[in-house]
C-alpha positions as CSV (number, residue, x, y, z in Angstrom):
1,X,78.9,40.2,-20.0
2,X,77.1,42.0,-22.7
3,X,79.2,42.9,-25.5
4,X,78.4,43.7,-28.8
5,X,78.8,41.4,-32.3
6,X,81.4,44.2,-33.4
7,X,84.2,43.0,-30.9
8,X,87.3,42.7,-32.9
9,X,90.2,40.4,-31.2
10,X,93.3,41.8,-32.7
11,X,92.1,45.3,-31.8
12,X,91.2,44.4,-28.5
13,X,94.6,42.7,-27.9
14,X,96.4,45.9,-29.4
15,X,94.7,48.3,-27.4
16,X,95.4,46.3,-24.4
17,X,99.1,46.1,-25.1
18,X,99.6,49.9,-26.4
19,X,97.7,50.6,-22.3
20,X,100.5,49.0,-21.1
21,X,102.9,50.6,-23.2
22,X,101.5,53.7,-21.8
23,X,101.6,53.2,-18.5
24,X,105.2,52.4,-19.1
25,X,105.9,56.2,-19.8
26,X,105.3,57.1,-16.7
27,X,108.0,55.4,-15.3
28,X,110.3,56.5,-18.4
29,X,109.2,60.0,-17.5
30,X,110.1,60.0,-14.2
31,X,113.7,58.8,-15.0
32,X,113.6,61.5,-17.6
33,X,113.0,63.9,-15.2
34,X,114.9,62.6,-12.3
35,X,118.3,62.6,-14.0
36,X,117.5,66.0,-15.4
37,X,117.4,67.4,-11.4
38,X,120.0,67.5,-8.9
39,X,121.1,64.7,-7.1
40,X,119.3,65.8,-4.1
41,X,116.3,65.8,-5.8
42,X,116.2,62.4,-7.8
43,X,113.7,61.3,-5.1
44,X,111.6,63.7,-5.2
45,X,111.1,63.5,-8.5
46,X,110.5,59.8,-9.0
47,X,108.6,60.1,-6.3
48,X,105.6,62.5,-7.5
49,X,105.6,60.6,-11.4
50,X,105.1,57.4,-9.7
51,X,102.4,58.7,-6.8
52,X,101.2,60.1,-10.0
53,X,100.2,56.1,-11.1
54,X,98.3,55.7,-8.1
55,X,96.1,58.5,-7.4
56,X,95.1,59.3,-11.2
57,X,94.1,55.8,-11.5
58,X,92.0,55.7,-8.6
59,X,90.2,58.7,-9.6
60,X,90.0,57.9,-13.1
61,X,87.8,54.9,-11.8
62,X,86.1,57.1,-9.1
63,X,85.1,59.9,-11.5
64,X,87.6,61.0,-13.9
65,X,86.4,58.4,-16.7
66,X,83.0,59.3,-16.5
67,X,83.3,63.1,-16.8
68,X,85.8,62.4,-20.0
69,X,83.9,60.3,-21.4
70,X,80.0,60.1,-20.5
71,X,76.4,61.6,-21.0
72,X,75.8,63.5,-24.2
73,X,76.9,67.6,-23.6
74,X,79.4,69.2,-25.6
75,X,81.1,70.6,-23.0
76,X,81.5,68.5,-19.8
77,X,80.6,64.4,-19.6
78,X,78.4,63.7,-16.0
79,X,78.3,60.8,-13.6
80,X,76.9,57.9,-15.3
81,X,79.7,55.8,-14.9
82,X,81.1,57.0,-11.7
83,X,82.6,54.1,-9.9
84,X,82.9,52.4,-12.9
85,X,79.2,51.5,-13.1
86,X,77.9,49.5,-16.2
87,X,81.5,49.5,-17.9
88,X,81.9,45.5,-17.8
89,X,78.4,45.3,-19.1
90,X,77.8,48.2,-21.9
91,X,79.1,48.3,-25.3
92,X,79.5,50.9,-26.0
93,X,80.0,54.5,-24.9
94,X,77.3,57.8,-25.9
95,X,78.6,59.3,-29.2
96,X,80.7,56.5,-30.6
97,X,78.8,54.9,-32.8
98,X,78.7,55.0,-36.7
99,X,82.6,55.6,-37.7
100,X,82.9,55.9,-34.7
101,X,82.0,52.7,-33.1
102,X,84.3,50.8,-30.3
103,X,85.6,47.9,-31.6
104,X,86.8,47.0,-28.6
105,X,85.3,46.4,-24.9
106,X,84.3,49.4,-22.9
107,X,86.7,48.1,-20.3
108,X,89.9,48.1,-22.6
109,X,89.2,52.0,-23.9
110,X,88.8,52.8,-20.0
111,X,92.0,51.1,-19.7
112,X,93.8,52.9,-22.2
113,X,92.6,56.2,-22.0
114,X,93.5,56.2,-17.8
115,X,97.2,55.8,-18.9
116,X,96.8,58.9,-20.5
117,X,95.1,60.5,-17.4
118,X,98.0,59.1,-15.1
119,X,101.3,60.5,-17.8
120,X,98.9,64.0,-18.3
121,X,99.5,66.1,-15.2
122,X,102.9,63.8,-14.1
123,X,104.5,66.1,-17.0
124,X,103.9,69.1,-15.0
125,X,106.4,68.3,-12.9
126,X,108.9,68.6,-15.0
127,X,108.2,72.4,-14.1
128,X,108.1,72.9,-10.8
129,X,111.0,70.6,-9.7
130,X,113.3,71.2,-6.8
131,X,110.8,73.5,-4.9
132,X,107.1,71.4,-4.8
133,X,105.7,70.8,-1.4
134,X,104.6,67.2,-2.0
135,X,101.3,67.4,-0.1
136,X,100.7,69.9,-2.4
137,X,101.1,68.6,-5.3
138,X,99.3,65.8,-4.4
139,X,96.2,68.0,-3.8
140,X,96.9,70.0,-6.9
141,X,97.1,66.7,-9.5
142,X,94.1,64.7,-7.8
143,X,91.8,68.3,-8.7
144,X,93.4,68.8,-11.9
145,X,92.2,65.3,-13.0
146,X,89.1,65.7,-12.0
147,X,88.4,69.2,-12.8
148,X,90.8,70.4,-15.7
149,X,91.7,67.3,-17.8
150,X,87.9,65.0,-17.9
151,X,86.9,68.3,-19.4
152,X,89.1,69.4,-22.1
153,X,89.2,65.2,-23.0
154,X,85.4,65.4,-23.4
155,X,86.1,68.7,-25.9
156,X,88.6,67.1,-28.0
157,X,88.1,63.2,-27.4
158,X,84.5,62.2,-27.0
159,X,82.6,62.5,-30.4
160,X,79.6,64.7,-28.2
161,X,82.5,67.2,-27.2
162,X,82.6,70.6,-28.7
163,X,85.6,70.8,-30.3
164,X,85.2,67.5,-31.7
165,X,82.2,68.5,-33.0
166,X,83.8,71.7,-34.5
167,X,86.1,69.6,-36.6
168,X,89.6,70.2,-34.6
169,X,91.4,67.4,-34.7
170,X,93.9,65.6,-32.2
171,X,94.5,61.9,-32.7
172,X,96.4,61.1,-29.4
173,X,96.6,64.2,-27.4
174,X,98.5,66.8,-28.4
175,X,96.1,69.3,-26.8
176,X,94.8,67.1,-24.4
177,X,98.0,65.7,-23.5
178,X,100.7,68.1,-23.9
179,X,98.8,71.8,-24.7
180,X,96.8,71.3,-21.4
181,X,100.1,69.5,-19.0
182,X,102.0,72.6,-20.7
183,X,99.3,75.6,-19.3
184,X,99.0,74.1,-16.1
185,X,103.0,74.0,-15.5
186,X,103.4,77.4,-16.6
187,X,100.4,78.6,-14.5
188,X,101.7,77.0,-11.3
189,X,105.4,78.2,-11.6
190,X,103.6,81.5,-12.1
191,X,102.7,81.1,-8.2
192,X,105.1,78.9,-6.9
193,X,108.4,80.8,-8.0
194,X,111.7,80.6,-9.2
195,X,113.8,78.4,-7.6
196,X,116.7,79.3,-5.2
197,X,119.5,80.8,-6.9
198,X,118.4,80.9,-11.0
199,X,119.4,81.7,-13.2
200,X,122.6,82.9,-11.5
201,X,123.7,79.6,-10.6
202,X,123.9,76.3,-13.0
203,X,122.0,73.5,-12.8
204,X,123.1,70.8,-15.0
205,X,121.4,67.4,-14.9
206,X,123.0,64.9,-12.2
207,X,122.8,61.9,-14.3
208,X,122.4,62.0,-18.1
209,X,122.1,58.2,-18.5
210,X,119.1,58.3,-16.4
211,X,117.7,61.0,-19.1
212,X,118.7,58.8,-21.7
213,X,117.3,55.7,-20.5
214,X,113.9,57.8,-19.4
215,X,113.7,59.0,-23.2
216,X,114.5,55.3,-24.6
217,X,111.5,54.1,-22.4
218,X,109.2,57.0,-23.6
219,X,110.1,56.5,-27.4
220,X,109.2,52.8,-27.0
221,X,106.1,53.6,-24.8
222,X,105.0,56.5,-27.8
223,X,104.4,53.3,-30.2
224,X,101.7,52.6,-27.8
225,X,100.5,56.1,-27.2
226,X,99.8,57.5,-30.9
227,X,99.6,53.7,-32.9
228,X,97.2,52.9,-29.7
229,X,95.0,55.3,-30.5
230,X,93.4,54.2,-33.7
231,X,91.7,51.8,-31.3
232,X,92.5,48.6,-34.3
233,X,95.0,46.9,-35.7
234,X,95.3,48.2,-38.8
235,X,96.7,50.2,-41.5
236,X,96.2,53.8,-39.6
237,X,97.8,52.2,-36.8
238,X,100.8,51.2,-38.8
239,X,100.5,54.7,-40.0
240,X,100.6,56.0,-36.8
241,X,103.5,54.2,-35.8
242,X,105.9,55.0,-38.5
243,X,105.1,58.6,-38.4
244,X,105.9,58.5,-34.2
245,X,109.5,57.4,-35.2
246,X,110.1,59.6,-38.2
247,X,108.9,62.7,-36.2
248,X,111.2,61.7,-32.8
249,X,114.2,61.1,-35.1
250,X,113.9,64.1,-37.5
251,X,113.2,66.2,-33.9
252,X,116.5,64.9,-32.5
253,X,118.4,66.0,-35.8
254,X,116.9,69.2,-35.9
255,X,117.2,69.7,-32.3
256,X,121.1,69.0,-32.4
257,X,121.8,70.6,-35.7
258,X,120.3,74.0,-34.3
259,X,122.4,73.3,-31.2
260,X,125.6,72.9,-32.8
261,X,125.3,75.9,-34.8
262,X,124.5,78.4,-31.6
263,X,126.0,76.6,-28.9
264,X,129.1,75.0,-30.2
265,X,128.0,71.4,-29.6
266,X,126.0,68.3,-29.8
267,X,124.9,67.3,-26.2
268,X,123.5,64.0,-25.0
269,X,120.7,65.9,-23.4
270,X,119.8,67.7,-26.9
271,X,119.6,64.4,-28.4
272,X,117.3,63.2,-25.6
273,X,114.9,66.8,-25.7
274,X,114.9,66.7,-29.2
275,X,113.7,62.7,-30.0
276,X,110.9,64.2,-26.9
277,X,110.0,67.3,-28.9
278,X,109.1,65.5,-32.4
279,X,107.6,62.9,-30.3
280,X,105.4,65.7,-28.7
281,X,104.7,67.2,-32.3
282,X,104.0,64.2,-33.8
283,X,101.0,63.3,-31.1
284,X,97.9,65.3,-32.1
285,X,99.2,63.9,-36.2
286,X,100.2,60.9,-35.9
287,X,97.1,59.5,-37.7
288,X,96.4,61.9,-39.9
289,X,99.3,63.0,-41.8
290,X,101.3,60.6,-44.2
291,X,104.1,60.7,-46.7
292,X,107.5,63.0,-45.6
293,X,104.9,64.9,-43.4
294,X,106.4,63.5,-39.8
295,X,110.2,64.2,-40.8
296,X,109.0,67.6,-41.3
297,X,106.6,67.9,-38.6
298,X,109.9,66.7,-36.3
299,X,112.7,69.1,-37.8
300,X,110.1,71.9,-37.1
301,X,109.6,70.8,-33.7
302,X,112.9,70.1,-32.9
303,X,114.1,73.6,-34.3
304,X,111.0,75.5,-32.2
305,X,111.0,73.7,-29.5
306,X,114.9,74.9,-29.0
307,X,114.8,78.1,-29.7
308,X,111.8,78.3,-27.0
309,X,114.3,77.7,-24.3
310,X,115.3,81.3,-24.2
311,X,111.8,82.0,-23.1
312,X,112.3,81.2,-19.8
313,X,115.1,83.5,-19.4
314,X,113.9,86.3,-21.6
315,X,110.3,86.6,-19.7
316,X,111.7,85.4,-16.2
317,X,109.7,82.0,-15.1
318,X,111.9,78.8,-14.0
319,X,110.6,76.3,-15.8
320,X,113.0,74.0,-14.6
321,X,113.2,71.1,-17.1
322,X,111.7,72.9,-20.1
323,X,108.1,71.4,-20.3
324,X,106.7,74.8,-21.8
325,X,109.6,74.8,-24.3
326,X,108.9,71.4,-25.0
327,X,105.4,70.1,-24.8
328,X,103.5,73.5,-24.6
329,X,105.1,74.7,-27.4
330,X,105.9,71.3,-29.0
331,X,101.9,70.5,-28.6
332,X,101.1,73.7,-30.3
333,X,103.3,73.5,-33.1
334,X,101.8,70.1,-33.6
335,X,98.5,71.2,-33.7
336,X,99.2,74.1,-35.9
337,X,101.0,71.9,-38.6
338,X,98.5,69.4,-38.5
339,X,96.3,72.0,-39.8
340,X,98.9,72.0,-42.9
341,X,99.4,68.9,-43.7
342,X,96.4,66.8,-42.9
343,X,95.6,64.5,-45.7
344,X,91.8,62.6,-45.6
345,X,93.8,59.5,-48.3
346,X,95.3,58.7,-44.6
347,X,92.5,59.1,-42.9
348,X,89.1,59.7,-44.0
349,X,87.5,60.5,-40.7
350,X,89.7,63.9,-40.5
351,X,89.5,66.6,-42.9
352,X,92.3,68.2,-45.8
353,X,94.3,70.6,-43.9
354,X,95.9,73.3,-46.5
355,X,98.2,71.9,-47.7
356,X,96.1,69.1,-49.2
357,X,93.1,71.6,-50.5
358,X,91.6,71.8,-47.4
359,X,91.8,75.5,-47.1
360,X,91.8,77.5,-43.6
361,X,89.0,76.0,-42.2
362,X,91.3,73.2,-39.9
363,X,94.1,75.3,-39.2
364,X,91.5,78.0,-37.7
365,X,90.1,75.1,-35.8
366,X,93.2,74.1,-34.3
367,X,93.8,77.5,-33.2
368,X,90.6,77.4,-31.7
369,X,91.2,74.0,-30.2
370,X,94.6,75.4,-28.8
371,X,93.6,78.4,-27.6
372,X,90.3,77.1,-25.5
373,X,92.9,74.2,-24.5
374,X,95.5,76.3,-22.7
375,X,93.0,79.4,-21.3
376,X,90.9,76.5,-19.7
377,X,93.9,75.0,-18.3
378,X,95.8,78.0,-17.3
379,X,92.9,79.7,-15.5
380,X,91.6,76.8,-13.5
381,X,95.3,75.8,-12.4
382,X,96.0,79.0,-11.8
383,X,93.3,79.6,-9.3
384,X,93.8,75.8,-7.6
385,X,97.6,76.9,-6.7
386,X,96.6,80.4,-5.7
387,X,94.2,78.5,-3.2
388,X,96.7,76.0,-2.3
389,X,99.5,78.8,-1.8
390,X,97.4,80.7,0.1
391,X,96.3,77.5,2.7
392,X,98.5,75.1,2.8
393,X,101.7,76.4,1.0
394,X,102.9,75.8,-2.5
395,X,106.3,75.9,-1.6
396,X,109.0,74.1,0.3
397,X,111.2,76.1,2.9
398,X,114.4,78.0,1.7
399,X,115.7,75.2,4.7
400,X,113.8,72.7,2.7
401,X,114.8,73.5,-1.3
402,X,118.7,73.8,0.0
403,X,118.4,70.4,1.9
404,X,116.4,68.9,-1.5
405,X,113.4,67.3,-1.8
406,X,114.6,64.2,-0.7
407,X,115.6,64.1,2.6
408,X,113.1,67.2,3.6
409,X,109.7,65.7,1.8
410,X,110.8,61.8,2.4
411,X,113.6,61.6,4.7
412,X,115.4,59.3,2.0
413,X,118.9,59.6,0.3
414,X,119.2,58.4,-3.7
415,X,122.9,57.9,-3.1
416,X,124.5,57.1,0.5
């Protein structure tokens, strides 16, 4: 193996770790999201967040990797390490070097950065629950990953990428992550539909300890996702983890405050969306901002990210476990308030946002960032689901959707 001098143990170990802390959230999603659905759709559900783990991985060692995250163009990476060519042997990846430079083994940044490839589109369904053919889906997240998310991680991510290159920042993904999971959903429910009966009929969540455990295990795994991502064990990643607690707790407060005061009470389900929502927030600042910045950065999130649960309604689009509400419009809050309170004594590789005499010049990058983010992602996915609608179907039988995606998609029962 040939590794460079600069090899750092304790970042190497953390990075490793904080991967498998990510991958962790996948399965915390999908108990997030299965308890949110009806009981005749809890295996469904699990179902396409953990099929999720296997096909994204494959491809991220396929192709997916090597379009993030090689060759120098500021728009797309290419094939130089499809297949996972050279990545036990290089040291290093193009564009990171300088500030920049791994510190770790090529293999443990491939690592880590496929957990964030597997969790990425898994969020989408969130949005399209109860009513998913699975064979679609499965065609729909194995093209996404290779053709929507490589791409707008090169942009932001790899130091060759455009809107790197710009100056927008986004320290663990809040446009990679949770901007670009947010435009796909909202494009796809666009073609697949509303489900079956709503808004007239309720649909509360079958099993709010599930949500609660699922949001337990995606607080912990978060540690892993934003602390992770100053690839060392150091002070920013210390940084980074405080501020992803701060902003989850401050969301959750916000969050039930604001639903006390228009709905008459604090629900277990509020507590869970609104810990989610800062979390969300929190993601493109977590190593960037310092001081009372992520209690802020949560309250807003958790307040926003509420009253954007009338958007379904008011505009007509089932977006069945809020994932616009929350990530979309969690992600672009974050970004936006990144470009506010940005602060270069946390981290000098970012820039002041106003806040800290930095002027406009982030916060119109981040709007830049954001808007590029979600056209991209909304356009591409929109186009993918037309196709698949048009071929194969989008959509489960009326027969199908009142059975539940269970027993119709894998002939299996949660509860006998």
């Amino acid at each position: 193996m040939v590794l460079g001098a600069t090899i750092d143990s304790g970042a190497t170990a953390w990075v490793l770790i904080s991967a498998a802390l990510v991958a962790f959230m996948t399965p915390g999603l999908a108990f997030f999201y299965g308890g949110m659905v009806r009981s005749k759709n809890v295996l469904g559900m699990l179902m396409q967040n953990f099929f999720a783990m296997g096909l994204i991985s494959v491809l991220w060692a396929v192709a997916g990797f090597s379009l993030a995250f090689g060759g120098s163009g500021k728009y797309f990476g290419n094939f130089d390490f499809a297949l996972m060519k050279d990545l036990a042997t290089i040291d290093s990846l193009p564009g990171y070097t300088g500030d920049f430079a791994l510190a770790i083994p090529v293999l443990a940044f491939f690592a880590y950065q496929m957990m964030f490839a597997v969790i990425t589109p898994a969020l989408i369904t969130g949005a399209t629950a109860d009513r998913l053919k699975f064979s679609a889906y499965a065609i729909l997240i194995g093209v996404w990953s290779i053709v929507v998310y490589p791409a707008v991680a090169h942009w932001v991510f790899s130091p060759n990428g455009w809107l790197f290159q710009r100056g927008a920042l986004d320290f663990a993904g809040g446009a990679v992550v949770h901007i670009n999971a947010g435009a796909a959903a909202l494009a796809v429910i666009l073609v697949l539909g509303n489900r079956k009966g709503w808004p007239r009929e309720a649909m509360p969540p079958h099993n709010l300890p599930f949500v609660m455990l699922g949001t337990g295990i995606l607080w912990f795994g978060w540690f892993g996702f934003n602390a992770g991502s100053a690839l060392l064990a150091n002070g920013l990643a210390a940084q980074a983890l405080v501020n992803t607690h701060l902003a989850a707790a401050s969301g959750m407060l916000a969050w039930l405050l604001v639903e006390k005061l228009r709905a008459g009470h604090a629900t277990t389900l509020g507590a869970a969306s609104g810990a989610v929502a800062g979390l969300v927030a929190i993601t493109p600042c977590a190593g960037f901002v310092g001081g009372l910045a992520p209690i802020i950065i949560g309250l807003v999130a958790g307040a926003v990210c509420y009253l954007a649960l009338t958007l379904k309604t008011r505009f007509n689009f089932d977006d069945s476990l809020d994932v616009i509400a929350v990530h979309l419009i969690g992600g672009i809050s974050g970004a936006l308030l990144l470009g506010l309170f940005a602060d270069t004594k946390v981290n000098s590789l970012g820039f002041d946002g106003a806040f800290f005499g930095g002027g406009s010049k982030l916060l119109v990058n981040q709007l830049i960032a954001i808007a590029a983010t979600f056209a991209f992602s909304f356009i591409v996915t929109w186009v993918v689901a037309k196709i698949l609608d048009a071929t194969i179907g989008l959509r489960v039988s009326q027969e199908d959707e009142l059975v539940g995606l269970d027993q119709s998609q894998h002939a299996e029962a949660a509860y006998q």
